[in-house]
TORKOLVEX-558975 format. One record per residue (C-alpha): residue number from 1; residue in one letter; x, y, z. Coordinates in nm, 2 decimals. Layout:
REM TORKOLVEX-558975
<NUM,A,<X,Y,Z>>,
...
This chain:
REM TORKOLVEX-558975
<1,X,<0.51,1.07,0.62>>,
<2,X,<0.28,0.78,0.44>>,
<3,X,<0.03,0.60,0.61>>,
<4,X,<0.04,0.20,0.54>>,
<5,X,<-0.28,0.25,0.30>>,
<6,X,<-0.17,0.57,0.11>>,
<7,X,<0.11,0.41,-0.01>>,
<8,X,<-0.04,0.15,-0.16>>,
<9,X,<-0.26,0.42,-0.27>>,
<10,X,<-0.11,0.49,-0.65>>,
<11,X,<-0.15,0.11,-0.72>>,
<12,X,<-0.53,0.06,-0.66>>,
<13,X,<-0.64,0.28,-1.01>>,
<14,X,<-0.64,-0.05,-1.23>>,
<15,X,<-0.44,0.14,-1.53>>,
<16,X,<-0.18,0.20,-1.29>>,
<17,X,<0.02,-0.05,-1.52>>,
<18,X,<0.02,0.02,-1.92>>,
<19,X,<-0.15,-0.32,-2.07>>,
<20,X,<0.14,-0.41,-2.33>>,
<21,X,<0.46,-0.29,-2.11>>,
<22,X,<0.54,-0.65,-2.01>>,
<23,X,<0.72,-0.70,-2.30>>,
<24,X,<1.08,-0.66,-2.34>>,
<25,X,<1.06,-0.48,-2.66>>,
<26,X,<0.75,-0.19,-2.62>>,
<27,X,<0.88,0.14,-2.55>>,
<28,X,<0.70,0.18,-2.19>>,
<29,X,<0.91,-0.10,-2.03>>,
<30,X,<1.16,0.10,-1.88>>,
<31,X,<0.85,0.27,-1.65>>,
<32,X,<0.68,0.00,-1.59>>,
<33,X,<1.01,-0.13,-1.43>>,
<34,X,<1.03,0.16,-1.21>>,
<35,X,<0.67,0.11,-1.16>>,
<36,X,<0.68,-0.24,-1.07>>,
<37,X,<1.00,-0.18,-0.82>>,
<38,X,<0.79,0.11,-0.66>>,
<39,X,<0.53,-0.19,-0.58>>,
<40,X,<0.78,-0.35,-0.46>>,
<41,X,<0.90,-0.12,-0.22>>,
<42,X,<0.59,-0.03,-0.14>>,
<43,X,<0.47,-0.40,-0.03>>,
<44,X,<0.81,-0.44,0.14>>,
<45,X,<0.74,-0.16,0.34>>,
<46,X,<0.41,-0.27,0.44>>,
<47,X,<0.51,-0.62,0.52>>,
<48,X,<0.80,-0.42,0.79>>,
<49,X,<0.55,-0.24,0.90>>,
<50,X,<0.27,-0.55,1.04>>,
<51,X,<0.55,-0.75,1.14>>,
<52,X,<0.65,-0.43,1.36>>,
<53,X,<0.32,-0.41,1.47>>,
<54,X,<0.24,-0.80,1.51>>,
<55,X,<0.49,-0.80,1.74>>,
<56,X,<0.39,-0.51,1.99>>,
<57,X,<0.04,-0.49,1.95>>,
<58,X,<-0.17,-0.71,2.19>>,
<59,X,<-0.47,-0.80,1.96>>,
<60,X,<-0.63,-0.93,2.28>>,
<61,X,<-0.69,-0.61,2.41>>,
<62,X,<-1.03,-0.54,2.25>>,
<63,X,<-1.00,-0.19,2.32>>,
<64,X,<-0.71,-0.12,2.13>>,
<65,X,<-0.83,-0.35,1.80>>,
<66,X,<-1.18,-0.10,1.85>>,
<67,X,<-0.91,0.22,1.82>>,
<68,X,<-0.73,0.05,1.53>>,
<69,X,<-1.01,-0.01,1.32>>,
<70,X,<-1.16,0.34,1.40>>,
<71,X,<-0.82,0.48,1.25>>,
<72,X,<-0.83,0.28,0.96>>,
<73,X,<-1.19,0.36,0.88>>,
<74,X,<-1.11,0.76,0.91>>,
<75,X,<-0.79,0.71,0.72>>,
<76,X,<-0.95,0.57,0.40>>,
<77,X,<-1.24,0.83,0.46>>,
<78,X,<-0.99,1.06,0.41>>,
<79,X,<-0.80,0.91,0.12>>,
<80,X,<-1.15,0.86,-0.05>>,
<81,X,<-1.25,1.20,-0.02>>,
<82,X,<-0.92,1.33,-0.18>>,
C-alpha cells in the first residue's frame, strides 16, 4: 500500500525524465510516455485522495490537523531515511 507522498516519491529525483525524450523522434520517447502517464496516475490518485479527505476531515478540529501533520512529518522522515 502507498502512502500519498511515496507515490509521488519516484518523480521528485530531477533526472526522473531523460532531457531530450520530448521529442517524437529520440529513441527514449516510448519511456518517457510511460513515465509521463505514471505521473499522471500518480497525481490523479493524489487529487482522489484530498478530495476524499476534504470532504471527511474537519480541519476545525485542531487536534486532529496536530495528528495529521505529526504523520506527515514521520512519513517523509521515513522516506528520507530510505
Amino acid at each position: 500500500m502507498q502512502s500519498l507522498l511515496s507515490s509521488l516519491e519516484s518523480f521528485q529525483k530531477q533526472d526522473a525524465f531523460p532531457p531530450h525524450a520530448v521529442h517524437p523522434f529520440a529513441s527514449t520517447a516510448p519511456d518517457a510516455c510511460v513515465l509521463l502517464q505514471d505521473l499522471i496516475n500518480a497525481t490523479d490518485q493524489v487529487s482522489r485522495s484530498l478530495d476524499i479527505c476534504d470532504s471527511t476531515i474537519p480541519w476545525s478540529n485542531t487536534k486532529v490537523v496536530s495528528l495529521l501533520r505529526q504523520h506527515s512529518s514521520i512519513e517523509y522522515s521515513a522516506i528520507s531515511v530510505s
